[in-house]
C-alpha positions in Angstrom: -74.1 -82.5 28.5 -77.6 -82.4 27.6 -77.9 -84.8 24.5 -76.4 -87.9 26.4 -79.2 -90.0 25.3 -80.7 -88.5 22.1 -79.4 -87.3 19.4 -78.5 -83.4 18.8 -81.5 -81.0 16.9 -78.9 -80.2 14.1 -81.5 -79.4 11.4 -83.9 -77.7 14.8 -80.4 -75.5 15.9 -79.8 -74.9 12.0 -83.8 -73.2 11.5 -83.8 -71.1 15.3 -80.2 -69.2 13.5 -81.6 -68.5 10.5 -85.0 -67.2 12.3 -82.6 -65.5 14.4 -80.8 -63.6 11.5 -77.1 -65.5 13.0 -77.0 -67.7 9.8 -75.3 -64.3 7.5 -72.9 -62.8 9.6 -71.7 -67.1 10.6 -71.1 -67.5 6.9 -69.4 -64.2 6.6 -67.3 -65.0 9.5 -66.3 -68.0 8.4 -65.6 -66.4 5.0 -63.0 -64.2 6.6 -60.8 -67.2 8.1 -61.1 -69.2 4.9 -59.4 -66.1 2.9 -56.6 -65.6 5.8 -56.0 -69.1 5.6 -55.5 -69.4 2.0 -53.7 -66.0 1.8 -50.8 -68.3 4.1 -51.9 -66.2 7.8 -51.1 -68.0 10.9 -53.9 -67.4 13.0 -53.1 -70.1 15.5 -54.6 -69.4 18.9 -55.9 -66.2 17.2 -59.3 -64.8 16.4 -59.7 -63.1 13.3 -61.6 -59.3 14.0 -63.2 -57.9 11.6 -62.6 -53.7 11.3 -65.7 -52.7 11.5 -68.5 -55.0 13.5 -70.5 -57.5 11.9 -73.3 -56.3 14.3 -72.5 -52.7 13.4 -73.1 -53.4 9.8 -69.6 -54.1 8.5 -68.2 -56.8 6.4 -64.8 -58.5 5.0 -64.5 -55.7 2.5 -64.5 -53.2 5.5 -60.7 -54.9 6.5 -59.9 -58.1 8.9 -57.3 -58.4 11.3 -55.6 -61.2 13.7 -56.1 -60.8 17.3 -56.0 -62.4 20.7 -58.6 -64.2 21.6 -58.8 -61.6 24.9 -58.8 -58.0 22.5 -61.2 -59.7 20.4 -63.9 -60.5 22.9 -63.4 -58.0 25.2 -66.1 -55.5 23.7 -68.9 -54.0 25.7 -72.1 -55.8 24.7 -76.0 -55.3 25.8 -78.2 -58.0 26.7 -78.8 -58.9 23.2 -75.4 -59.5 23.1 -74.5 -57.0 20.2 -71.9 -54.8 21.1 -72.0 -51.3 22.5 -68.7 -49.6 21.9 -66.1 -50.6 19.8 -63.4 -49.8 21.7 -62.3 -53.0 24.0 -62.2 -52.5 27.5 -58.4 -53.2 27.6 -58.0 -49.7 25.3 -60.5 -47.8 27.8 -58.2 -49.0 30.8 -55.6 -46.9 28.7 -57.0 -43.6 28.1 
């Protein structure tokens, strides 16, 4: 753990995500599972996708859906970690 004997940069980690441009699409994920929760949607051990990609420019209007944690995260990705195709590998095994 490396803040065993100081305390944690909250404030310093909270500045590097906005300089980043992470601070948006957090909010707008955590948007998403605020309305499934209060719409009654048991998400438990669940991740909740969004239709199109956040990284690809979509949003919640563009639709949300529960998935596995697996189908969710399986997405090809680039170094920058934003994602390359949108199909998960899983439905690439398929075809």
């Amino acid at each position: 753990m490396p803040y065993t004997k100081k305390p944690r940069p909250y404030q310093k980690e909270y500045q590097q995500e906005i300089k980043r441009d992470e601070h948006e699409a957090r909010m707008e994920r955590q948007r998403a599972r605020r309305k499934l929760d209060k719409e009654g949607v048991s998400r438990k051990g669940k991740d909740v996708a969004h239709v199109k990609a956040l990284s690809k420019g979509g949003s919640n209007k563009d639709g949300l859906r529960v998935e596995s944690v697996s189908a969710n995260r399986s997405f090809k990705r680039n170094s920058q970690h934003k994602l390359v195709s949108e199909i998960s590998t899983k439905e690439r095994k398929k075809k």
